[in-house]
N, C-alpha and C positions, 0 to 999 in steps of 0.2 A: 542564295540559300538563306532561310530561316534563321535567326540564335533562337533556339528554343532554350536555352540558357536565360538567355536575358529576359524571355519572355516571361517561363517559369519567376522571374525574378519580379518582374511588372506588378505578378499575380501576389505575391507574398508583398509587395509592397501596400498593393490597394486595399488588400483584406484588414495588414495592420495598420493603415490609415484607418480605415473605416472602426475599427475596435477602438483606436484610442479615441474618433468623432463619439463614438457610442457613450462615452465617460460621461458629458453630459445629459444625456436624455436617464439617467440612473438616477430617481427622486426619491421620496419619502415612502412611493408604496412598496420598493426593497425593502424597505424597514418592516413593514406592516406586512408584508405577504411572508417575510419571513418570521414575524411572529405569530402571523394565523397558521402557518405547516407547523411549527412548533406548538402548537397550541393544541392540534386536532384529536380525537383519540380515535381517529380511523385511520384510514390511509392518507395518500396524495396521489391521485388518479392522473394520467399524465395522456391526453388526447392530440390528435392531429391526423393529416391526411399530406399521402406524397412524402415531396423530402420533410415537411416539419413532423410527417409524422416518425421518419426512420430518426429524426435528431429526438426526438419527443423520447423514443423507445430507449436512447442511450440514455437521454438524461433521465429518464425513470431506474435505467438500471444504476445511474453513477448514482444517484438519490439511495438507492437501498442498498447500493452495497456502503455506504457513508451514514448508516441510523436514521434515515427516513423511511418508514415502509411505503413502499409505492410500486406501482406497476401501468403499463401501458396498455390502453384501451382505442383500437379503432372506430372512429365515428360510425362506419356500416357497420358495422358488427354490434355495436352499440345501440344501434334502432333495430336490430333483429334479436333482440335479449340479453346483450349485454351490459345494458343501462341498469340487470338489476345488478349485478357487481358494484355498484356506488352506494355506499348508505349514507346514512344520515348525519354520521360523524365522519364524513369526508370531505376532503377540498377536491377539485379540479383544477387542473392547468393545463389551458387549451393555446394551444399553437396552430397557429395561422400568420401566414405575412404577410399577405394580401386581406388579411383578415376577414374575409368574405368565401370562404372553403363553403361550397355548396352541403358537402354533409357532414361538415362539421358544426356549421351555423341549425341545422335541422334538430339538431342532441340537444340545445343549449336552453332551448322552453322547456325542455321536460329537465331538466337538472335544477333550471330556476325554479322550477314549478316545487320541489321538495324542499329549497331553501339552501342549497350546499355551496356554500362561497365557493365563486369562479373568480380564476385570477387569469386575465389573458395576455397572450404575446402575441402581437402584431406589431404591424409595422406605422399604424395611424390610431389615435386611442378614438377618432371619430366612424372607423368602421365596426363593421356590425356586430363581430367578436369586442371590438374595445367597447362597446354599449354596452353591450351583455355583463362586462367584465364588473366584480367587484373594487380588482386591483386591476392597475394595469403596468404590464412590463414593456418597454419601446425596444424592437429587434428594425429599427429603422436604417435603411444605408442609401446611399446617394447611386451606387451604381455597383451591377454587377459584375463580376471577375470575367465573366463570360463576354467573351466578344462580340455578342449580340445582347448583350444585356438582357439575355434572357430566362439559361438555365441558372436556379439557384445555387450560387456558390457564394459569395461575400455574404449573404444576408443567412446560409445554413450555417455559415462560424460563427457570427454573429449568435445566432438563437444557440447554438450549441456553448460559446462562450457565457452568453448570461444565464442561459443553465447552471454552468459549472460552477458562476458567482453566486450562484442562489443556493447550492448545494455547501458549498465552503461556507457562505454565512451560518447554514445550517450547522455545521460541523462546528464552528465556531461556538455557538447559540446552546449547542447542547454538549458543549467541552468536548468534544467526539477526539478518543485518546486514542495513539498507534495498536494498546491492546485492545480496544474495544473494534479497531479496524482486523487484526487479529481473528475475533472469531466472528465475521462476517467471512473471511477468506484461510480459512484451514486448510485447505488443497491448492495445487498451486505454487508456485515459485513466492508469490506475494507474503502466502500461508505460511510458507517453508521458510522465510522469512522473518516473518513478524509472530508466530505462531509455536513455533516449536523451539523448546526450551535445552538448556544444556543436559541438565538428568535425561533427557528423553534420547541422545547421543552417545553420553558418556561409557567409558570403562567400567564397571566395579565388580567384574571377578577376576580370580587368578591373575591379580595388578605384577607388573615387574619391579618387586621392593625386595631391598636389602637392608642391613644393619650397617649404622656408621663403620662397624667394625671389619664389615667383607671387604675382602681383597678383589683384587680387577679381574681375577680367573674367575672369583664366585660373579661378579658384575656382569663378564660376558657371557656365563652361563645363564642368568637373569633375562639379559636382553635377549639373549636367543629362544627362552622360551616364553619370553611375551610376547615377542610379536612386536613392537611398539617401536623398534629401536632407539629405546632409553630404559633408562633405570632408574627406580626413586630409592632416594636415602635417607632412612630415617633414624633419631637417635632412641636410644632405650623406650621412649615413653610414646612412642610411634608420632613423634612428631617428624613433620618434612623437614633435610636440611639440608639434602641439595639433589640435584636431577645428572646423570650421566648419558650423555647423549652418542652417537657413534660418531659424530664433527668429534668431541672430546674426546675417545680412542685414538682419533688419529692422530689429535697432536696429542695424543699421550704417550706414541709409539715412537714421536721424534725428539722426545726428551732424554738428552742423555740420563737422567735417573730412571728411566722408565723398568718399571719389575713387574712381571705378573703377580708378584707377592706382596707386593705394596697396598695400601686401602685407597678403595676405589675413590672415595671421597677427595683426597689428595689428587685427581685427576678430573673433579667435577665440577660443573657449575655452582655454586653456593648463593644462597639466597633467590632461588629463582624466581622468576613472576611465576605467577598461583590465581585462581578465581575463588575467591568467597563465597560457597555458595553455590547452585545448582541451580535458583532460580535464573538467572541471566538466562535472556534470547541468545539461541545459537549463533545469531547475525552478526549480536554484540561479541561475541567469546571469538568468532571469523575475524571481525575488525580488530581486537586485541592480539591475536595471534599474528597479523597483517603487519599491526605495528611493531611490536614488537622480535618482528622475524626471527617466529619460534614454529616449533611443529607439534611437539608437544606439551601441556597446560595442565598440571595438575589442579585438581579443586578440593578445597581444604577446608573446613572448619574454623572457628574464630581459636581453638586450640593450636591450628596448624596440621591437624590430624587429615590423611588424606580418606577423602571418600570417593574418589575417582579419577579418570584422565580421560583429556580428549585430544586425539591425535587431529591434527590437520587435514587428514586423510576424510574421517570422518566426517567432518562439516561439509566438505567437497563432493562426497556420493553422496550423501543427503541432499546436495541441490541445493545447501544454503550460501546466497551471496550477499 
């Protein structure tokens, strides 16, 4: 019987073989190909056929959702009208591994013919695509994953991997910031993430607050009609000065002092973690509340004055992880 374990394993061995042989053939025109994308005031048109065309497509799309506008164009399609989608202020990036794509190679006089830097990825810079090529990118590997060395699998990681290196340089290139990834992805788990802010979560009506001065009968009346299963406590000048949680009823119910007449303060947290502010990403106020093993997180003012709360609850049906 087969280990298609081990084999599985053969296969993730030779791929990462072959990625880290690729470290060398990485020269100076990464450098340069990445300052002509940076440079362009059109797009970055992203061509190929077969599988370098479906790796072409992703990396167009990982390209524009990371601040390069770009999109993917089929060589047929391209000699049937869609060559004029290219202007003038555009680069190409043509994928080919054999470098020799019968119609891929067909597009490439009529692109030179307008003068629009081509930057190509092959697997040899002396075929017909590397000729054509302004820049040229090496997607070169010794042997494929496939047990007939034939269906492309080592050499699509490859081209999809220096994809990714040329879109990172990008990112790099043009400082490309978690917020500015933000509003490329507003929908989405990614979105929900990086995109959506605490005020857009938060509590601020009919908050559950009391006066330092309420007793634990008025506290549990409070909690009960927030909702929240807590209480905030604030002294005369509506500042926060401590939070009552229902964990804090219970041992406040195993203390032998314990009185429903007593102030509720006396059975509360004091000094609690707080968010500054409203700006903060909901992801960051997730990971605060994570660490800090709370549930609920008042947000306050540089007064200490509360302008809302976010229960844990919240962040969780919101989809933010």
């Amino acid at each position: 019987m087969q280990d298609f374990k081990e084999i599985a394993r053969d296969v993730l061995r030779l791929e990462a073989k072959e990625l880290l042989n690729a470290l060398k053939t990485i020269d100076d025109d990464m450098n340069k190909a990445v300052e002509l994308i940076a440079g362009i005031k059109g797009k970055l048109i992203i061509t190929g056929v077969g599988k370098s065309g479906l790796i072409g497509a992703k990396i167009a799309a990982t390209m524009a959702s990371t601040g390069t506008s770009s999109f993917f164009i089929h060589p047929t399609e391209a000699l049937h009208g869609d060559l004029g989608m290219i202007g003038k202020d555009d680069a190409v990036l043509a994928i080919s591994f054999s470098g020799e794509s019968e119609e891929l190679i067909k597009i490439l006089p009529h692109i030179k013919r307008f003068d629009i830097p081509l930057i190509a990825m092959a697997r040899k810079r002396d075929s017909s695509l590397g000729r054509y090529g302004d820049l040229f990118l090496s997607i070169d590997v010794t042997k494929e994953a496939c047990p007939l060395d034939a269906a492309p699998t080592t050499s699509t990681t490859l081209t999809l991997a220096v994809g990714d290196a040329l879109a990172v340089c990008l990112m790099k290139k043009k400082n490309f910031q978690k917020e500015d990834f933000a509003s490329f992805h507003p929908g989405g788990s990614l979105g929900k993430r990086l995109f959506i802010k605490v005020r857009d979560l938060m509590h601020t009506q009919n908050l559950p607050i009391v006066n330092s001065s309420a007793t634990l009968k008025e506290a549990i009346v409070a909690i009960s009609e927030g909702m929240l299963g807590n209480v905030l406590i604030e002294d005369n000048e509506h500042r926060l000065l401590a939070i009552l949680s229902d964990g804090d009823l219970r041992r406040a119910v195993m203390r032998d002092d314990f009185s429903m007449e007593k102030k509720a303060i006396d059975f509360a947290s004091k000094n609690p973690k707080v968010l500054m502010g409203d700006d903060l990403l909901a992801s960051d106020a997730l990971a605060f509340v994570e660490k800090h093993k709370i549930q609920l997180i008042a947000i306050v003012d540089e007064s200490k004055r509360v302008s809302g709360v976010l229960h844990i609850h919240d962040l969780i049906e919101a989809g933010i992880k």
